[in-house]
Backbone as a chain_set.jsonl record, in Angstrom:
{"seq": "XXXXXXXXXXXXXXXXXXXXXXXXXXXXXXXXXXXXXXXXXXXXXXXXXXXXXXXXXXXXXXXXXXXXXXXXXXXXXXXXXXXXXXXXXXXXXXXXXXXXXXXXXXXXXXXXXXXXXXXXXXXXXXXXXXXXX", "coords": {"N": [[158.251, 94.741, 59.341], [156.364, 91.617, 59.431], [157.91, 88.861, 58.093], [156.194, 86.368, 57.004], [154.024, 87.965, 56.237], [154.698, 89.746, 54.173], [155.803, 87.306, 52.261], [153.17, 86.467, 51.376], [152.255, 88.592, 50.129], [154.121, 88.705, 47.536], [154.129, 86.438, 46.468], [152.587, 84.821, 42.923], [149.106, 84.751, 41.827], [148.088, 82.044, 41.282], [149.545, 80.525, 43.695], [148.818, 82.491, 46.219], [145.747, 82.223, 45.705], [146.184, 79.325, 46.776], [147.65, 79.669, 49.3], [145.544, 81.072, 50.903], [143.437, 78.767, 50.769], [144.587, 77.337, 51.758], [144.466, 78.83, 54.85], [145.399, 81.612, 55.962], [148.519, 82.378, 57.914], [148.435, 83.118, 61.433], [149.425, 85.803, 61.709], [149.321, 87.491, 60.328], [146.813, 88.559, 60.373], [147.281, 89.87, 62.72], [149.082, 91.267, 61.747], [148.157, 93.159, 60.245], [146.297, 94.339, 62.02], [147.92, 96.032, 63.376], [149.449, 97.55, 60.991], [147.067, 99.015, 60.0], [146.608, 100.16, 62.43], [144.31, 99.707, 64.331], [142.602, 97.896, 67.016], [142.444, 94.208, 67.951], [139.749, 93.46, 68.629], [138.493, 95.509, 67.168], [138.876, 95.04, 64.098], [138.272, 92.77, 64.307], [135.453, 92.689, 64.581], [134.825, 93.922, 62.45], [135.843, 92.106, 60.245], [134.14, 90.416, 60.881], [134.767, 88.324, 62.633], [134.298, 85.854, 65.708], [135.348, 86.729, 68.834], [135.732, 84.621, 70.26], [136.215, 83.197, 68.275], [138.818, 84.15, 67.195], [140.804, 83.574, 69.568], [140.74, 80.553, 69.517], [141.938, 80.823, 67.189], [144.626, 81.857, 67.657], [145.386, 79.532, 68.96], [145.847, 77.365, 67.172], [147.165, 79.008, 65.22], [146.2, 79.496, 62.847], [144.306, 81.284, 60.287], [140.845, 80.313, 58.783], [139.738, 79.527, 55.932], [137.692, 81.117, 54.721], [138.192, 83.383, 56.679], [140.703, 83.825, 56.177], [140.316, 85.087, 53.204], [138.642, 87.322, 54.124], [140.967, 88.741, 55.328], [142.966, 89.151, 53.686], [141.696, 90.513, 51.626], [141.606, 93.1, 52.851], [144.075, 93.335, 53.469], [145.169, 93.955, 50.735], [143.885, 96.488, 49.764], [144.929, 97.597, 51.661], [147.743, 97.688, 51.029], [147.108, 99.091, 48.568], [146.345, 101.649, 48.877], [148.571, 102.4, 50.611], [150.065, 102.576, 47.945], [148.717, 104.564, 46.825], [149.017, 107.091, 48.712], [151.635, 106.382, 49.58], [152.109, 107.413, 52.364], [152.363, 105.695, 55.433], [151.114, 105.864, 57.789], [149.438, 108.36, 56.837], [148.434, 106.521, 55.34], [146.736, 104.172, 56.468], [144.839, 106.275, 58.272], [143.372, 107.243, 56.085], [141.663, 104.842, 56.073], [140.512, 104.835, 58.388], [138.481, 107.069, 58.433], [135.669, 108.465, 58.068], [134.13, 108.386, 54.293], [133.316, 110.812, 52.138], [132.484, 109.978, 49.751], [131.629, 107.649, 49.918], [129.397, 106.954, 51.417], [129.459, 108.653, 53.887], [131.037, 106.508, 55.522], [133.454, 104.904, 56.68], [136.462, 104.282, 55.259], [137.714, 101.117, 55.715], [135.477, 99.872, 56.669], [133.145, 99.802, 54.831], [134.356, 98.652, 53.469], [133.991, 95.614, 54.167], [132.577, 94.012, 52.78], [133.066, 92.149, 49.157], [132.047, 93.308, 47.344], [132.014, 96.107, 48.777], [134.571, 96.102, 49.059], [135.537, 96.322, 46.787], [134.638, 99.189, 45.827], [135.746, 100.443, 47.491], [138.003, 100.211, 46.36], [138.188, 101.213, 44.008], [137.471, 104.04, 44.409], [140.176, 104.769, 45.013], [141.551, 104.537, 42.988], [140.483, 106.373, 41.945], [141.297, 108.492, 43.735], [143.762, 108.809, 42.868], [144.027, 109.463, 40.735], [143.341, 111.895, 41.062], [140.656, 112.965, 40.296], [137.575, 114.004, 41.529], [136.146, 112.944, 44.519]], "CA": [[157.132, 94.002, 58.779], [156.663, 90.684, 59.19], [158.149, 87.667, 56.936], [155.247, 86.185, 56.708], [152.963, 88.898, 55.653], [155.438, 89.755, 52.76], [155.816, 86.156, 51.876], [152.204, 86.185, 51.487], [152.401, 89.767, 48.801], [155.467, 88.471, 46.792], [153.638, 85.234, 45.659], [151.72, 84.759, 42.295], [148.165, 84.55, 42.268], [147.954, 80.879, 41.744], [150.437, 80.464, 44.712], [148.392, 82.782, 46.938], [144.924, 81.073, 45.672], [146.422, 77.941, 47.313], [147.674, 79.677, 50.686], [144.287, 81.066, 51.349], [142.352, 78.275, 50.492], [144.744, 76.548, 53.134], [144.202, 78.781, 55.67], [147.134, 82.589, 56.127], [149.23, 82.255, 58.763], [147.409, 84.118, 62.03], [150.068, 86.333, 62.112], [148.556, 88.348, 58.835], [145.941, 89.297, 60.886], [147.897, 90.852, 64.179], [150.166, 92.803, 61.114], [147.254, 94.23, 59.445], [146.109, 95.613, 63.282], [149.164, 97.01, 63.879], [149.365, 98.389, 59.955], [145.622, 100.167, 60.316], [146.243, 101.597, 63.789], [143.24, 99.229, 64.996], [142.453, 97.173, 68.177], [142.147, 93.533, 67.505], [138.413, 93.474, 68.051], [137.493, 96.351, 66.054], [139.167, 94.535, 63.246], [137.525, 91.438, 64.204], [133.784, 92.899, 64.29], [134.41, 94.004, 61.444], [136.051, 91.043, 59.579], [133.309, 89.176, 61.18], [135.505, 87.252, 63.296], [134.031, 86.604, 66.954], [136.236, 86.697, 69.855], [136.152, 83.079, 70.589], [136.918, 82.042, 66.845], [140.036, 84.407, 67.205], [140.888, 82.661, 70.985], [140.735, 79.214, 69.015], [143.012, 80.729, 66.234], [145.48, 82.354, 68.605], [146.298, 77.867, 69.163], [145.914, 76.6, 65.942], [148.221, 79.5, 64.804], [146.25, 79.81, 61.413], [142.896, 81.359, 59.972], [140.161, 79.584, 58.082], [139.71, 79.833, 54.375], [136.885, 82.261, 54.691], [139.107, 84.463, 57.56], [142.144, 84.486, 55.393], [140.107, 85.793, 51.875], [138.707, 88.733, 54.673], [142.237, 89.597, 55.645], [143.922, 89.19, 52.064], [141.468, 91.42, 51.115], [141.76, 93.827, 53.584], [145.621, 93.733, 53.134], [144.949, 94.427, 49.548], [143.116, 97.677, 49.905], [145.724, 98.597, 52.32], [148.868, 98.033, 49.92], [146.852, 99.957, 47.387], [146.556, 103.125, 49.936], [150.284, 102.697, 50.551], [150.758, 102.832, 46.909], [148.398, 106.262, 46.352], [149.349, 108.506, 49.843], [153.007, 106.622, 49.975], [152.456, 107.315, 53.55], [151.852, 104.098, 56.155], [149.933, 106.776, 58.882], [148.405, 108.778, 56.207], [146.967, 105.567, 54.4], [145.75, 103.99, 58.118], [143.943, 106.878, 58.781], [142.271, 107.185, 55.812], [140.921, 103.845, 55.74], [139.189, 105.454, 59.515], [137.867, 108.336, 58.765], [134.523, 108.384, 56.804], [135.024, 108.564, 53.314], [131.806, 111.505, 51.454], [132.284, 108.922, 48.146], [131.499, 105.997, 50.517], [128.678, 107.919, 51.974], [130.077, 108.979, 55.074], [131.7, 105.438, 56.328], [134.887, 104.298, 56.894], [136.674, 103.088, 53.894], [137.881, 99.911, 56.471], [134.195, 99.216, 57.529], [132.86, 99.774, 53.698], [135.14, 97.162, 52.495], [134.138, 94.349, 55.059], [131.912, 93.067, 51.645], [133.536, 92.397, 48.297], [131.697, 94.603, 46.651], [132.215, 97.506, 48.945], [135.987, 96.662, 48.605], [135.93, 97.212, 45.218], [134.727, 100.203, 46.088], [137.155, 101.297, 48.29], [139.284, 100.203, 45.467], [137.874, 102.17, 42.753], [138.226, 105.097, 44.929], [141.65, 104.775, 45.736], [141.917, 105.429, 41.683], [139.894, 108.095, 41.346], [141.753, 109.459, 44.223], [145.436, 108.946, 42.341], [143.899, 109.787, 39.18], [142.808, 113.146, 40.57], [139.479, 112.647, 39.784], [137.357, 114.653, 42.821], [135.432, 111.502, 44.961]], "C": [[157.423, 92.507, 58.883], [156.739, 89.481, 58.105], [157.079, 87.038, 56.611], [154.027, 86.765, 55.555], [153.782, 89.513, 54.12], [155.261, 89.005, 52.006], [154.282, 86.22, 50.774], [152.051, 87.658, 49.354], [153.119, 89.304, 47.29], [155.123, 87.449, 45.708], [152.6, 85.432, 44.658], [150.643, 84.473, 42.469], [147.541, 83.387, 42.523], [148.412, 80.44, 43.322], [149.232, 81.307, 46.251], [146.502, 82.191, 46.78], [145.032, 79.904, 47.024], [146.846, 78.374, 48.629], [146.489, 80.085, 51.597], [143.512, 80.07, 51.292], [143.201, 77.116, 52.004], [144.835, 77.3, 54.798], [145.492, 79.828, 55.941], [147.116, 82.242, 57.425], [148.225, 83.321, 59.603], [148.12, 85.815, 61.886], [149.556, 87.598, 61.017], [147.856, 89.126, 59.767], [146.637, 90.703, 61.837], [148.742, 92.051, 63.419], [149.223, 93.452, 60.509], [146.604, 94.856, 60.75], [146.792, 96.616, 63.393], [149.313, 97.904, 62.492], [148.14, 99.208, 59.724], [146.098, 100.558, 61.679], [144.762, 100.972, 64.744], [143.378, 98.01, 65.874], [141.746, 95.861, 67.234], [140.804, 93.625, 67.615], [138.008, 94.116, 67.534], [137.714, 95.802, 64.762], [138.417, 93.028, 63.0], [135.651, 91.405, 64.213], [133.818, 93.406, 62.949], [134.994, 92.98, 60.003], [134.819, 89.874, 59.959], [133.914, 87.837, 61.574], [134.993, 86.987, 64.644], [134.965, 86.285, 67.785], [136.492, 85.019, 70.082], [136.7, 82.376, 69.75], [138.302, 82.517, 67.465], [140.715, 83.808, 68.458], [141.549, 81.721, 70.523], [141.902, 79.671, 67.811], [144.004, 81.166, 66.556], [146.197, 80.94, 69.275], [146.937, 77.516, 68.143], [147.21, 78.026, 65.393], [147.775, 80.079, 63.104], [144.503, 80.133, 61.128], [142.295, 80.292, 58.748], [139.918, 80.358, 57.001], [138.81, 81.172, 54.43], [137.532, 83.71, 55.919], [140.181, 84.925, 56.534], [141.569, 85.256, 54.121], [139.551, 87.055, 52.6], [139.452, 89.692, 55.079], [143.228, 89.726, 54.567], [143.048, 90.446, 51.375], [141.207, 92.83, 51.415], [143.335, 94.833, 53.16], [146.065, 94.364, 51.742], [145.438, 95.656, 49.32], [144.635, 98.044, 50.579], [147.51, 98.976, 51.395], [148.368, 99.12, 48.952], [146.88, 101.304, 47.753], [147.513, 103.257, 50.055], [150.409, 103.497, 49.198], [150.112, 104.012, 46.495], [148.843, 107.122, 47.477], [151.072, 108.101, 49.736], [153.187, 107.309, 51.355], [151.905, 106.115, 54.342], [150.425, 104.848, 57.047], [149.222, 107.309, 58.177], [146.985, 107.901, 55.384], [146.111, 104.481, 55.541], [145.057, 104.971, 58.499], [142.716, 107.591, 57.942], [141.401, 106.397, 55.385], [139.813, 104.101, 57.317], [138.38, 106.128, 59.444], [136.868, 108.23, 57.515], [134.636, 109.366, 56.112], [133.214, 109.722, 52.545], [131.64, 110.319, 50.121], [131.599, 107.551, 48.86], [129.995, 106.429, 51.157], [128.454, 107.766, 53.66], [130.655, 107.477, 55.992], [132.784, 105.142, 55.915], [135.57, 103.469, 55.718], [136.792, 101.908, 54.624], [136.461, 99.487, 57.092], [133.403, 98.899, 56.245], [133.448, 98.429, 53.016], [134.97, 95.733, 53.529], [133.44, 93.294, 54.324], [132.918, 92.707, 50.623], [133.346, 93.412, 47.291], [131.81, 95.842, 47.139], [134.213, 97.487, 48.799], [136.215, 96.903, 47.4], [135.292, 98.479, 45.113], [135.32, 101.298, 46.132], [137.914, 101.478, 47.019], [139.651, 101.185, 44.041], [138.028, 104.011, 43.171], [139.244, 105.59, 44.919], [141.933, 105.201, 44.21], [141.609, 106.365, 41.133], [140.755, 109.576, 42.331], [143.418, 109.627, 43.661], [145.494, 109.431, 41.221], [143.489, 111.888, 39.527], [141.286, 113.55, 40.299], [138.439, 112.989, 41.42], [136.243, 112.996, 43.211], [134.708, 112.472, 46.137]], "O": [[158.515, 92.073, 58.516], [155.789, 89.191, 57.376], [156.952, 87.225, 55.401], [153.45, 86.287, 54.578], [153.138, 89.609, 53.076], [154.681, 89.338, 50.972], [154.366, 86.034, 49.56], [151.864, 87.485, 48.149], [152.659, 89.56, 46.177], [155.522, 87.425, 44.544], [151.631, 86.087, 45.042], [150.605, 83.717, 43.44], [146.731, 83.234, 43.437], [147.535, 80.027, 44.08], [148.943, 80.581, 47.202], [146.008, 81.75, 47.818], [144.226, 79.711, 47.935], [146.505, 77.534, 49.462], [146.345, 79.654, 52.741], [142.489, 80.367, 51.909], [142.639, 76.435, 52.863], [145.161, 76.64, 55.785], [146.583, 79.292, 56.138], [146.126, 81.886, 58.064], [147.464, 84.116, 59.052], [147.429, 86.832, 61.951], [149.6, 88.747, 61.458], [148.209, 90.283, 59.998], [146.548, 91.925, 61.713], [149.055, 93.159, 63.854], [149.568, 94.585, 60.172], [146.318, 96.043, 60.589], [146.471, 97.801, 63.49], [149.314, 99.11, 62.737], [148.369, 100.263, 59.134], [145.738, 101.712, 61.908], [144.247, 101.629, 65.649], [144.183, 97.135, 65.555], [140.958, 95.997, 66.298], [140.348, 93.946, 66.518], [136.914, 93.773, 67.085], [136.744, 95.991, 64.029], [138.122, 92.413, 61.975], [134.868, 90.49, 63.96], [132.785, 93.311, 62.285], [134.546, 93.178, 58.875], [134.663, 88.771, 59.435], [133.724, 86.709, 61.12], [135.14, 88.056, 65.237], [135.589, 85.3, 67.39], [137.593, 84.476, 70.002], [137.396, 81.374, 69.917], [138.977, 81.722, 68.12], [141.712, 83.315, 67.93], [142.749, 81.636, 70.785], [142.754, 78.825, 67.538], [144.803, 80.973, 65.64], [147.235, 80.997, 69.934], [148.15, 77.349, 68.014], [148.332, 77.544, 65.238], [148.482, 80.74, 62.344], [143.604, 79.439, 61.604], [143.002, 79.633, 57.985], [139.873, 81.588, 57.004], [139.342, 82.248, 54.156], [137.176, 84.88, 55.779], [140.441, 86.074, 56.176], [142.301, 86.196, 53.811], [139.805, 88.081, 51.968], [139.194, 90.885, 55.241], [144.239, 90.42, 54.677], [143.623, 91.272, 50.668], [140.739, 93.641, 50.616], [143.637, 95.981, 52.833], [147.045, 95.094, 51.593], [146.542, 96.053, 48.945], [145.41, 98.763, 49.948], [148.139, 100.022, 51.237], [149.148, 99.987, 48.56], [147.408, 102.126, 47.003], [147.882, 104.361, 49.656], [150.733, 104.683, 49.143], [150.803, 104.7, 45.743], [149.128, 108.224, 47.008], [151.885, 109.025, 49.77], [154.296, 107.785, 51.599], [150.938, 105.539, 53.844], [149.232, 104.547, 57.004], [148.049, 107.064, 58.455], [145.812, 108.085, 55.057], [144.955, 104.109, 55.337], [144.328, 104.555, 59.4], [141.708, 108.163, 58.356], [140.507, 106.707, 54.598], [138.656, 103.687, 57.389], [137.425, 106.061, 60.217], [137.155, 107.991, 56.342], [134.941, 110.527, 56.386], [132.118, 109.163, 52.571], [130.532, 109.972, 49.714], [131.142, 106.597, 48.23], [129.536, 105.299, 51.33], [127.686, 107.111, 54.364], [130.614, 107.556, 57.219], [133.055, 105.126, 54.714], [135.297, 102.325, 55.353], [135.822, 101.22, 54.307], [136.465, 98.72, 58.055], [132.873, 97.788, 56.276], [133.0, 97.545, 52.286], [135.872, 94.896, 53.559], [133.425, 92.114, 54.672], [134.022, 92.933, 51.119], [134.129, 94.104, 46.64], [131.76, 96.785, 46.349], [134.948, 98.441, 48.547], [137.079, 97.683, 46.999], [135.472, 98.947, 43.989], [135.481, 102.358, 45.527], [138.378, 102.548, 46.625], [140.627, 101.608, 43.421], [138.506, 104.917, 42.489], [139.389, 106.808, 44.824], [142.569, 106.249, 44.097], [142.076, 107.052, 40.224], [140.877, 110.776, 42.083], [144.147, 110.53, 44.071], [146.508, 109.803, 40.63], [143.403, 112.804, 38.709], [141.034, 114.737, 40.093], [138.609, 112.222, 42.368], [135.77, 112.222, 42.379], [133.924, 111.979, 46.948]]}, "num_chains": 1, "name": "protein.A"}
């Protein structure tokens, strides 16, 4: 995993406040591809990134305030799946596979709002709690 993307977990919320608002490292992004199991543009149509922004941030080395709060909150969701399956492949594949509680879409396509990630998120406790979704 990369230093970065840890870095980024580890820090209080003030602390991470202030690295999003300046912009996560790009590198966040390319580890949350590789941690879902998804091709940068499917991640980027659905972060609502278009190919040319990512191009331009592939120089600069760093996303924009509104990129980094779509991939912080992406990365979120996905720590929180770690922390109910405790598997990396089991919780990447079920952020693919459409969810019946979500009604029939992709927890990772559901959560591309805030409100559908709290969704996702509320899920993810009903599914640790046991609680049929």
């Amino acid at each position: 995993m990369n230093i970065a993307y840890i870095d980024i977990k580890t820090q209080n919320t003030t602390q991470l406040i202030s690295r999003i608002k300046k912009g996560l490292p790009l590198n966040m992004f390319a580890q949350l591809c590789s941690d879902l199991g998804v091709p940068e543009k499917e991640l980027c149509r659905i972060l609502k990134i278009p190919p040319s922004t990512l191009a331009r941030r592939k120089k600069s080395g760093q996303l924009s305030f509104e990129e980094s709060e779509r991939v912080f909150r992406i990365s979120k969701l996905y720590d929180r799946a770690l922390d109910v399956f405790k598997d990396p492949e089991q919780s990447s594949n079920w952020f693919k596979e459409p969810s019946w509680a979500l009604g029939n879409v992709p927890p990772l396509e559901y959560a591309d709002t805030e409100l559908g990630a709290k969704e996702v998120e509320d899920l993810l406790g009903r599914i640790e709690h046991g609680v049929f979704s």
